[in-house]
C-alpha positions as CSV (number, residue, x, y, z in Angstrom):
1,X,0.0,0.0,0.0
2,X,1.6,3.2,-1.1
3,X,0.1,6.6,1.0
4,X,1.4,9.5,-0.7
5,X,2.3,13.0,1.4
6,X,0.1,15.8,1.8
7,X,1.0,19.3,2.1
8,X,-1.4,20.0,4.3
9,X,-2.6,18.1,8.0
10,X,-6.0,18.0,8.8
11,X,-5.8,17.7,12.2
12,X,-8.9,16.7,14.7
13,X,-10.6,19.5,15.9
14,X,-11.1,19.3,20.1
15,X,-14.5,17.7,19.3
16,X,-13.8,15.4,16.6
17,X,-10.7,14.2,19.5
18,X,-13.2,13.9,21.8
19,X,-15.9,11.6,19.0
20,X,-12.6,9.5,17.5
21,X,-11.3,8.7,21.5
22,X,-14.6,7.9,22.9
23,X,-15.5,5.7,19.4
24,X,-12.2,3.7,20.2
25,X,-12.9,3.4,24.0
26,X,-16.3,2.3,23.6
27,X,-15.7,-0.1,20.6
28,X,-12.6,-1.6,23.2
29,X,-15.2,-1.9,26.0
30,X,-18.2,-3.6,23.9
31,X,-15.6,-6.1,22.1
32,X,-13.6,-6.9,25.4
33,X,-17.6,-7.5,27.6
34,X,-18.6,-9.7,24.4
35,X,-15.4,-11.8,23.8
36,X,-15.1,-12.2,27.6
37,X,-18.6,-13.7,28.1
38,X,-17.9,-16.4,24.7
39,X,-14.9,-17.4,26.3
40,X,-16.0,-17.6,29.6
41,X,-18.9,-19.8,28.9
42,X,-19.2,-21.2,25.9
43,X,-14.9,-21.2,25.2
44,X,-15.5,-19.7,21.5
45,X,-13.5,-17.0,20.3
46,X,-15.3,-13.9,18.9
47,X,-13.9,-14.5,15.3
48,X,-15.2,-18.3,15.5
49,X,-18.4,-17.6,16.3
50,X,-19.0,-15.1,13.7
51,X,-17.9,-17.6,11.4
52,X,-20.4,-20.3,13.1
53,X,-23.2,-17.4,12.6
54,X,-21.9,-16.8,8.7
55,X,-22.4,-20.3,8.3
56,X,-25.4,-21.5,9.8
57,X,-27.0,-18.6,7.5
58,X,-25.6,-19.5,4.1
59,X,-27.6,-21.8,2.3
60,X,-26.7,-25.7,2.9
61,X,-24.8,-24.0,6.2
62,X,-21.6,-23.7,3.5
63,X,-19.7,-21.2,2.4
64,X,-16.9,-20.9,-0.1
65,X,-13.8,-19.7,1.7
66,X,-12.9,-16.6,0.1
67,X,-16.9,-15.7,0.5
68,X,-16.9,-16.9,4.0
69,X,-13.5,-14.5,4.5
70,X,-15.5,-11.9,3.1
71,X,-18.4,-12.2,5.2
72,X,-16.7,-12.6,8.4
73,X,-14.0,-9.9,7.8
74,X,-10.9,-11.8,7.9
75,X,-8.2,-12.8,6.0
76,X,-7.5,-15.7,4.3
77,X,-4.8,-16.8,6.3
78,X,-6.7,-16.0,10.1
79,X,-10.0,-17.8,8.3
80,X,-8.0,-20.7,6.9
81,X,-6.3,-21.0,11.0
82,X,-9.5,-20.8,12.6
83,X,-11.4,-22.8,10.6
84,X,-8.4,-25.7,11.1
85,X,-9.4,-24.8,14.5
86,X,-13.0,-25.7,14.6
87,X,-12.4,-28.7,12.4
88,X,-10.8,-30.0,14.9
89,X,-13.5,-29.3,17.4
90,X,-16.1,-31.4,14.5
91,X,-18.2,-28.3,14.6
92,X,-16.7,-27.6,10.3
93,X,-16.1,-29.3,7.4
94,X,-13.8,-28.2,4.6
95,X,-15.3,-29.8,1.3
96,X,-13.3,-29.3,-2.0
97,X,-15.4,-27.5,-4.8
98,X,-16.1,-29.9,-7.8
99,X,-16.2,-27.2,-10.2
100,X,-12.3,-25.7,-9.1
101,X,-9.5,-27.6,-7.8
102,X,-8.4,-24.8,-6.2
103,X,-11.4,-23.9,-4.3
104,X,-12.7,-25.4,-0.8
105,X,-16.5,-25.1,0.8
106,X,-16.7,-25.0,4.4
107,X,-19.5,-26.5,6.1
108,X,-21.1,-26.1,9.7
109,X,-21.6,-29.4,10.9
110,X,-24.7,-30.6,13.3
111,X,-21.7,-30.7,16.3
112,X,-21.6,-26.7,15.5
113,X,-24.8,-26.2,14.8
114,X,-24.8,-27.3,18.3
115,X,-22.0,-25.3,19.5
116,X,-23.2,-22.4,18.1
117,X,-27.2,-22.8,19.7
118,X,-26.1,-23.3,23.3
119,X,-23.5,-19.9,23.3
120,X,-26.3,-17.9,20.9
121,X,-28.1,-16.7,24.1
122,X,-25.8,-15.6,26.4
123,X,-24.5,-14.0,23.8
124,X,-26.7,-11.7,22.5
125,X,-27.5,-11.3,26.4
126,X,-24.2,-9.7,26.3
127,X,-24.5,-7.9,23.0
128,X,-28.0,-6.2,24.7
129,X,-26.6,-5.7,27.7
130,X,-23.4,-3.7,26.8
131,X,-25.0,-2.4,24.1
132,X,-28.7,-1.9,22.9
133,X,-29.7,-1.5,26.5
134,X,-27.6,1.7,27.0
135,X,-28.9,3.4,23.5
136,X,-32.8,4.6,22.6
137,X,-33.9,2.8,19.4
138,X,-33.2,6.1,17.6
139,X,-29.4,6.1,18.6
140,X,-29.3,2.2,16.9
141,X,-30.7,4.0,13.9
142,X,-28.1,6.7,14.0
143,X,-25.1,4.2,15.1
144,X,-26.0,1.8,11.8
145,X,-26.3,4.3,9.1
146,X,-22.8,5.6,10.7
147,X,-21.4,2.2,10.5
148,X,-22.4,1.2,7.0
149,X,-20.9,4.5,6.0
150,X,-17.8,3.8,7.7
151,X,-17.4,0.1,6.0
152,X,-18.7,1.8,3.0
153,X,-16.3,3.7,2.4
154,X,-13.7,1.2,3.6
155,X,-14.7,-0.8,0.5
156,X,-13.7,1.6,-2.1
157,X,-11.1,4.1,-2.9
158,X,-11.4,7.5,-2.1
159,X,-9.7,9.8,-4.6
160,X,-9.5,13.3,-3.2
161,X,-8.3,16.2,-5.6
162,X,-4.8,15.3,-5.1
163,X,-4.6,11.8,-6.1
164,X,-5.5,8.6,-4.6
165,X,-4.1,8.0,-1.3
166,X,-4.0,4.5,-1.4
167,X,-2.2,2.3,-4.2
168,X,-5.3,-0.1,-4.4
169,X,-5.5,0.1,-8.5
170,X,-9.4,0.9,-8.6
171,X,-11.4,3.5,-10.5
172,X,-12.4,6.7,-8.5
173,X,-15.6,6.5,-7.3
174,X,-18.1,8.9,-9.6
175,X,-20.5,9.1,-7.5
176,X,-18.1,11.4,-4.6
């Protein structure tokens, strides 16, 4: 990735500080209170459970790899690890694709369907409780339009007047 040099900072004002330090406190609290409660009681990881959820939504509970990588915003390489990981645990299959040699399927098996029903409620217990229970319905609006905005834009390259700041070989957007 290649970030070119500006001539100019934009630096935070005092109350976009303020936003961007208590966006990256609260994200730390809400991920720490939700990966602490899988561990403690159902021993999943965060990132495997979102992979049990991506599965046991996808038609035939499988997923090509590099969709399932997409979905659960990981790499390859972490996806590939963890999904070693639950294979080991029976709860996922990897299946080869008939139609590319190159290509695997992973599958959530019954043993993760399993896994993945018992932690589900305490779970989103947690998610309410350090979340949706300290926000009015109208803040959940605000905090999901912000949020697809964010990954919006996360997914594309931004070309400001200047040139593209990242090296990442798309098309400016037209739209803005």
């Amino acid at each position: 990735m290649r970030v070119t040099a500006r001539t100019q900072t934009r630096w935070l004002t005092a109350a976009e500080q303020r936003t961007w330090r208590a966006f990256l406190e609260g994200v730390q609290t809400l991920l720490s209170a939700v990966e602490g409660q899988l561990q403690r009681e159902s021993g999943i990881p965060h990132g495997y459970y979102e992979i049990l959820v991506r599965l046991s939504e996808a038609d035939g509970r499988s997923l090509r790899m590099s969709q399932l990588a997409e979905a659960s915003t990981s790499s390859k390489s972490r996806l590939s690890h963890a999904v070693a990981r639950l294979e080991e645990r029976g709860w996922v299959q990897r299946l080869d694709c008939e139609t590319d040699r190159r290509g695997q399927f992973a599958r959530l098996t019954d043993e993760g369907f399993a896994a993945l029903a018992a932690a589900a409620p305490a779970h989103v217990e947690q998610v309410r409780r350090s979340l949706f229970d300290l926000i009015t319905p109208e803040q959940a609006e605000q905090l999901t339009a912000i949020m697809a905005a964010v990954a919006t834009a996360g997914t594309r390259c931004e070309q400001p007047a200047d040139g593209c700041l990242l090296d990442c070989g798309a098309e400016p957007d037209e739209a803005g």
